[in-house]
N, C-alpha and C positions, 0 to 999 in steps of 0.2 A: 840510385837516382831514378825518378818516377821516367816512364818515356815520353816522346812528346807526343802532343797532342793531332789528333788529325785535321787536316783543316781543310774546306769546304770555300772552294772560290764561288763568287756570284757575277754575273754579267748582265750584261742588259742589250740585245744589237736592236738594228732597224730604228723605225719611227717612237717616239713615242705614245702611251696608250693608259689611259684613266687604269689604276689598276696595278701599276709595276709596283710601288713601294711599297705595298698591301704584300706582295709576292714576296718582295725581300724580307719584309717586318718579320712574316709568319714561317718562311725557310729558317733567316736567322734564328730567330728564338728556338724553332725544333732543331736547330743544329747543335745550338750549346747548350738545349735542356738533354743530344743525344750524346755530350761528350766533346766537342768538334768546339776548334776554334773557326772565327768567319770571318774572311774576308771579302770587302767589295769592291771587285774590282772594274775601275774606273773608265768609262767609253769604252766597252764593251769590248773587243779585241785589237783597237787600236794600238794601245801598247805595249801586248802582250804578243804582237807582230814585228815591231821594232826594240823586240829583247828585253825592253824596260818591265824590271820587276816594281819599281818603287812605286809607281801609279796604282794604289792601294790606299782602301780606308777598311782600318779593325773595323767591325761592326759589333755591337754589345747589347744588349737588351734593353737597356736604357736608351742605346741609341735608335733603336727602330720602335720600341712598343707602342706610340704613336704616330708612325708613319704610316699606318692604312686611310688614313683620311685625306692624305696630301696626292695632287697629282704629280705629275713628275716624275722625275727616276732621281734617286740619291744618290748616285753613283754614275749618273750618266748614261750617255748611250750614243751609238756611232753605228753606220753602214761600215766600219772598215771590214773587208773579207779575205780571210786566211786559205778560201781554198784556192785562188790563185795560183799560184804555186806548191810544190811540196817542201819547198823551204819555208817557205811562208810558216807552214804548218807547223813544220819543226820547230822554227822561231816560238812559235805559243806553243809548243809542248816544252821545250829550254825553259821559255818564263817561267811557267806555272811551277819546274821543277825546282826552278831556284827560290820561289817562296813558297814552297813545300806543300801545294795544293794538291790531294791526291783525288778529291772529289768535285767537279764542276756543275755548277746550279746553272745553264742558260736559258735568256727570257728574250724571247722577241718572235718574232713573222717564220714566214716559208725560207728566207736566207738565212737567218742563224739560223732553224733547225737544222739546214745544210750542212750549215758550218760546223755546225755539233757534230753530226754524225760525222764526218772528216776527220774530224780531231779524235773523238772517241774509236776510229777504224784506224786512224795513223798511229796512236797512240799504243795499241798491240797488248791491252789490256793494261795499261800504265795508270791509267786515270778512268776515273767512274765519272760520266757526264750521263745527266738526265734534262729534259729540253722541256720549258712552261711554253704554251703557245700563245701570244700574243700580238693582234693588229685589229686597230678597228674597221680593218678591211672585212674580217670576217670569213676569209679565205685559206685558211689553213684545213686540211681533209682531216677534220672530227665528222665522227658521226652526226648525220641528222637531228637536228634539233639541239644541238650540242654546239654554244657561241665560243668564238675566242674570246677571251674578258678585254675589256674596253669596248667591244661595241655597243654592250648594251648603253652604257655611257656617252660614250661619240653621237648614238641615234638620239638619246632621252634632250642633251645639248643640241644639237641639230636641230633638231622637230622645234622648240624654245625660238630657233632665230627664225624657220619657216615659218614657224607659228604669226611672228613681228612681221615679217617679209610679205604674208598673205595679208594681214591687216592694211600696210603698208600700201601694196598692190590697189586694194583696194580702194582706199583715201586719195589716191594718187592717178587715178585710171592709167596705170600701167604697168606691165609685165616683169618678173626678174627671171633670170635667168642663174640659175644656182647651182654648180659646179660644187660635187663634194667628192671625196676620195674614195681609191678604191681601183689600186693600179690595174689588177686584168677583170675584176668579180665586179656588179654590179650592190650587193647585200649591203652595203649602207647607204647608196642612195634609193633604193628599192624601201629599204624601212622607213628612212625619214621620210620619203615623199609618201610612202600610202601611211603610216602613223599623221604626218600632219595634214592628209589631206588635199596633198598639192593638185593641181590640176591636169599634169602629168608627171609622167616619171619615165626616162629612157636610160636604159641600161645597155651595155656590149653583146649580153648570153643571147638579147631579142633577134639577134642580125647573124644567120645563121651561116649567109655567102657573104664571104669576106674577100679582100678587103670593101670598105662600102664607102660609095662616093658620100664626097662631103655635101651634094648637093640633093640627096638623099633624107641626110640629117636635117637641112633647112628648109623643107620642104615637106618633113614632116612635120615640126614647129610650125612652119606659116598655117597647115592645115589646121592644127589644132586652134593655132589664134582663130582663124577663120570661123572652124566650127563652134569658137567661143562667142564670136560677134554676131555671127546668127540666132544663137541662144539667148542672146542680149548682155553678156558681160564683155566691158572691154578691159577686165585686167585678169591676171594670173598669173601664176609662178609653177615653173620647168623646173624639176630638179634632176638635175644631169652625171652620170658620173665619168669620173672624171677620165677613166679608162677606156670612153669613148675613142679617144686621140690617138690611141695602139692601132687602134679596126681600120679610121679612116684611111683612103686610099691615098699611099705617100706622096703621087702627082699631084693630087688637089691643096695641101701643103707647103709650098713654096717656103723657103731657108727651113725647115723641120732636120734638116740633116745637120745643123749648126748647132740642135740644141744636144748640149752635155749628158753621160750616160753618168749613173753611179757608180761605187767599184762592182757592182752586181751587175752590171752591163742594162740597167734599165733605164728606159727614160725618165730625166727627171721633170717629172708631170707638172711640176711648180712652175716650172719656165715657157711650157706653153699655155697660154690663157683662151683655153676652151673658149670658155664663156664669153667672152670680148668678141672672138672671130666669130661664133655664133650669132652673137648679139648684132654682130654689121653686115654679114653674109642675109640675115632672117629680114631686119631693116630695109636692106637693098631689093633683097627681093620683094616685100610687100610693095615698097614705092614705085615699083617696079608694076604693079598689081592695081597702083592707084589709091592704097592704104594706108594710112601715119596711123605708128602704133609705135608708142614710149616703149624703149627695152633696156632694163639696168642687168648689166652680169656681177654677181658676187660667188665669187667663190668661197668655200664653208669648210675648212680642214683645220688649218692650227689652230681654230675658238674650240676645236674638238679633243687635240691630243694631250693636252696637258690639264684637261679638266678634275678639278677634283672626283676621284669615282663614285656614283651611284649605291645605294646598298646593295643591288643587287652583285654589282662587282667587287665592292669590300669583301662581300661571303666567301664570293666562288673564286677570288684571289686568295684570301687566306687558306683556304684546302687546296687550292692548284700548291700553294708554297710551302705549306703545312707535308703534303704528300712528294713533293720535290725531295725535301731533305727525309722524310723518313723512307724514302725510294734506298737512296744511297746509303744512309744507315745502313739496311738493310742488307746492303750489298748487289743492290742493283743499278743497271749501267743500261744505256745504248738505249735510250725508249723515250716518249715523251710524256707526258702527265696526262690526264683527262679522267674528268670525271663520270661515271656513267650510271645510268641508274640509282642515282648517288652514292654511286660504291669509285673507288679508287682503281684505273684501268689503266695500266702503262700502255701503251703501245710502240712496237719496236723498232727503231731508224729504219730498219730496212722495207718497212711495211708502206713507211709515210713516202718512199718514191715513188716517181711515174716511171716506169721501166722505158718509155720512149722516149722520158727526157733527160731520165736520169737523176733529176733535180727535185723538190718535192713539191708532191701534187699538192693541186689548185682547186679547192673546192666552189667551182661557180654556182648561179642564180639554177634552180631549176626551174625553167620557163612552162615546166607540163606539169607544174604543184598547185593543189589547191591555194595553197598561197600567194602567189601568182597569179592566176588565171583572178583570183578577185581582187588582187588590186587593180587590173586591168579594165574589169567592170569600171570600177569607180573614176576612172581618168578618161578625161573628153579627148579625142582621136576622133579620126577618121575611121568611118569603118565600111564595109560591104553593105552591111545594111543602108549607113547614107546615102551610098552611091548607086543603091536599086528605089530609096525612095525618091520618085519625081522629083516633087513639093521639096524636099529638104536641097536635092541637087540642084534643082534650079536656085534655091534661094543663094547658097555657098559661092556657085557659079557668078552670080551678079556681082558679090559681093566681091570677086576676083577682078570682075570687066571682062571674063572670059564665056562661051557658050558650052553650056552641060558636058559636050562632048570633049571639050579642051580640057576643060576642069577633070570628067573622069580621067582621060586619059596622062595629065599631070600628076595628079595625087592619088590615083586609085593604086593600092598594094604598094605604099610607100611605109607601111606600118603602123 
């Protein structure tokens, strides 16, 4: 009697991101051209937490060999989190047992990688897990220059509505205020705003003492409006992210304690509306100034996560998924995928923590990169130099109702 076959679970945690089904298409196919049957398994560790083995679809070649084009996940996907507990954990190592998965494919952010190494460290060498990295946050510790797949995607869509938003702004003589994701890291509002050109762009990594008043943030908006009206345009578009609302200082906040955390203990960013509270805090204060300036808030994330992928992330998904399953073929375990110099580069669970947190590092903005420092040219702020030229001070100044002196000392080193 032939033995049985090995078989090769797939998962999916976290947000969705352009790019997942590209990952499963190209794992699955190298898993049953390496022998292996494939299963996908369904919301990602949800029920693989509450012992349910039957939350499964076979996966075949037939069924995936056109899935790199679709966004979405075929199989779903879930924040539920297994390291919780050590039962938890057991719980998904039982499941997996019971439908004979001795190799694990996971796709998602900085918490399933977590999650992975947990399982693969509880596991006691029982199961081979290897981890694709995945968020259009952008935030996962790859080397330099090196994206998670979906951002290129999340930005290329983005930039598309900034693009409409700026046009907009401008037919409209008025401002938006554009909120996009991007829970602790600034890198996808940082690229869509200097790819489309926006008129500013404020990220977290800029704000170096924490926590930072919120009157801080509106204040450096009113500034830029300001030094927008002087220059003679009265519209433009902010693009904000959305990780802002972590920094702010929890007093200036008022019911922030009422909004829901995930099973990851994070805030869920969707229930407070940045942009909204900016949009009437920036308002108030101009009126306040003796200013009327139209301000619409949109927020820019789920037109992002389900887009169909880019080619540049069809590629680099099918070799992340491609090299997922021939990891484990292999016989290798406990690492995550990346590509590097376009050769194939595991890196190992234990390498991708912060030993302070424990939890896995966070790859933020580098504020001191030539990439950086010029998008910053190109966005209207306030700067030092304004505020040593007379002529420019003065003009800002009037344009507030306030005297040179007020105005510096309001706005001067607000960022």
């Amino acid at each position: 009697m032939p033995s049985p076959r090995t078989i090769i679970g797939i998962l999916v945690g976290g947000g969705p991101a352009p790019g997942i089904n590209s990952v499963i298409s190209a794992a699955t196919i190298r898993g049953i051209l390496g022998g292996c049957d494939v299963l996908g398994i369904l919301d990602g560790f949800k029920w693989l937490m509450e012992g349910s083995g039957g939350k499964v679809r076979p996966l075949s070649i037939e069924d995936v060999s056109r899935l790199h084009f679709c966004g979405g996940s075929y199989i779903g996907t879930s924040r539920a989190n297994p390291t919780r507990t050590v039962e938890l954990l057991d719980r998904v190592l039982s499941s997996l047992a019971q439908l004979g998965v001795t190799r694990l494919i996971t796709i998602g952010g900085d918490d399933t990688a977590f999650s992975a190494f947990k399982v693969e460290e509880r596991s006691a060498g029982r199961i081979q897990v290897v981890h694709v990295p995945k968020t259009i946050d952008n935030d996962l510790d790859l080397p330099n220059g090196i994206p998670t797949f979906g951002f290129q995607t999340a930005r290329h869509v983005g930039v598309g509505i900034v693009k409409n938003l700026m046009v907009d702004a401008q037919a409209t003589a008025r401002w938006y205020f554009v909120v996009t994701m991007g829970r602790k890291a600034g890198h996808l509002a940082l690229g869509i705003g200097k790819a489309a050109g926006a008129t500013v762009t404020i990220i977290p990594e800029e704000f170096t003492e924490r926590p930072v008043k919120l009157r801080r943030l509106v204040d450096l908006l009113i500034g830029v409006i300001i030094k927008s009206l002087d220059s003679g345009r009265v519209d433009g578009v902010a693009v904000l992210a959305e990780g802002l609302i972590e920094i702010v200082d929890s007093q200036d906040l008022r019911g922030l304690e009422q909004i829901e955390r995930d099973e990851h203990g994070h805030l869920r960013l969707s229930e407070v509306d940045l942009g909204d509270l900016l949009r009437r805090e920036v308002t108030k204060g101009l009126k306040d100034l003796g200013l009327s300036v139209s301000i619409v808030s949109k927020n820019v994330g789920y037109e992002l996560r389900c887009a169909d992928p880019i080619p540049y992330d069809i590629e680099y998904t099918r070799d992340l998924g491609y090299c997922a399953s021939q990891y484990v073929l292999d016989g290798g375990t406990a690492a995550m995928v990346s590509i590097q110099d376009g050769r194939f580069t595991p890196i190992p669970f234990k390498q991708m923590l912060d030993p302070g947190t424990g939890r896995a590092k966070v790859r933020m903005v580098d504020i001191g990169s030539q990439s950086y420092q010029t998008a910053r040219q190109y966005m209207i702020r306030l700067t030092e130099e304004d505020f040593n030229d007379p002529d420019r001070l003065g003009r800002c100044a009037a344009l507030a109702g306030l005297s040179p002196a007020a105005f510096r000392t309001r706005f001067s080193g607000i960022g």
